[in-house]
C-alpha positions, 0 to 999 in steps of 0.5 A: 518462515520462508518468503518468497520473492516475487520477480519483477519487470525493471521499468524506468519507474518502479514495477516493485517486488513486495515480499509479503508476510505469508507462508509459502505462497508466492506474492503475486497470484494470477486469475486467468478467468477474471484477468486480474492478479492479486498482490498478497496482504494481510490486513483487518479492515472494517465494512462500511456504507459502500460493502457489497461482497462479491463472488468475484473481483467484478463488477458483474460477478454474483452478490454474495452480501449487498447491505453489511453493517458497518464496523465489522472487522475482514480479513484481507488476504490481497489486493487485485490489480483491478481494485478490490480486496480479497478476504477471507470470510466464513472459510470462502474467498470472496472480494470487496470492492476497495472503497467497501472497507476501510482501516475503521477509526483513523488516529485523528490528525496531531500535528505535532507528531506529524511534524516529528514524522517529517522532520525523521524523514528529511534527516534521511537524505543524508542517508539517501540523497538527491539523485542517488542510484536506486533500481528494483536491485536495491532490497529492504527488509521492513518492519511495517508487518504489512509485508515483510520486505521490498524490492526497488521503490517498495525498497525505499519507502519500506527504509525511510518509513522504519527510520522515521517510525521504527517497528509500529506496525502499518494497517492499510486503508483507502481513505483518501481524505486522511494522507499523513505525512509518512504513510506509504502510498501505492500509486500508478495502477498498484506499480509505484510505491512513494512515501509522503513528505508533506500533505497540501489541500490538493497534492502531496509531496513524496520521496521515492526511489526507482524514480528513473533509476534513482533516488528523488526527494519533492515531487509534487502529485496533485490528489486526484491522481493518487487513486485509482485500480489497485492503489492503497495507502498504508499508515503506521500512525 
């Protein structure tokens, strides 16, 4: 299998390059008519009470499907820089809205595994300590299957999670209501990835790398930062 590298832009916070999982496809797509980009995934959610499929990522653009059952498995195929998820249904490209599919029945919370995730993760910065240099150069292979590699704080994150969850395979969701600690979230407008530490009533507390050039254990970001256009969560619990 060949990937392909995406370039990226070298910011103070992470523009990060994702190499994804697909054959010969390059892993950023841009749409001129409809001026978003797609980020290449391979993913199976599920419908739910919010579906609506859609000719186009766009609000305006032609309904395909406005009432879906709930619980039936999609196919995606990407995430557009403008929220929505590109799938792939009956041999057409169409696309859904983010909150129009999720990853179906989530493991329920267990405390006690979270606390073990927690605990592999803290014993990373011995690996990766406070303050460390860490630019889109830095590059990690990753075992998630989401995507297949990363550059810069994809980089990172993609590291600290296989240390801390080996080779489970990650699906992505957007159900901000069930952040674990571990879970890999793509954040500012799909340009930072950073990976949670700890979950609180109204924040999360993350690792990341690229923050300013460098490694960076305990921010703080209050919830209602956490989503907007383009962002995702993925778990491997």
């Amino acid at each position: 299998m060949k990937h392909v590298k995406k370039a990226v832009k070298k910011t103070a916070l992470c523009m990060a390059a994702i190499v994804l999982a697909v054959n010969l496809h390059t892993g950023l797509d841009y749409v001129n008519a409809a001026q978003f980009s797609v980020t290449q995934a391979q993913a199976v959610l599920f419908t739910n009470e919010n579906t609506v499929i859609r000719a186009d990522a766009d609000e305006n653009s032609t309904v395909i499907l406005s009432q879906v059952e709930s619980g039936l498995p999609i196919q995606v195929t990407g995430v557009t820089s403008n929220g929505y998820f590109r799938i792939a249904l009956d041999g057409q490209t169409y696309y859904v809205q983010g909150i129009g599919l999720s990853a179906g029945e989530l493991p329920a919370p267990d405390d006690g595994a979270a606390d073990g995730i927690y605990d592999r993760l803290i014993a990373q910065k011995a690996n990766f300590p406070e303050g460390m240099a860490w630019t889109n150069d830095n590059f990690y292979s990753w075992n998630g299957g989401i995507y297949s590699a990363g550059f810069g704080c994809a980089a990172f994150a993609f590291a600290v999670s296989d240390a801390a969850f080996g080779d489970a395979r990650a699906v992505m969701h957007t159900d901000y209501g069930n952040i674990r600690s571990g879970d890999i979230l793509r954040v500012e407008h799909d340009t930072h990835s950073v990976i949670v530490l700890e979950v609180k009533p109204d924040s999360v507390v993350v690792a990341e790398g690229n923050y300013n050039g460098a490694v960076h254990w305990g921010r703080e970001i209050p919830k209602a930062a956490l989503v907007d256009e383009g962002s995702y969560i993925m778990t491997r619990y």
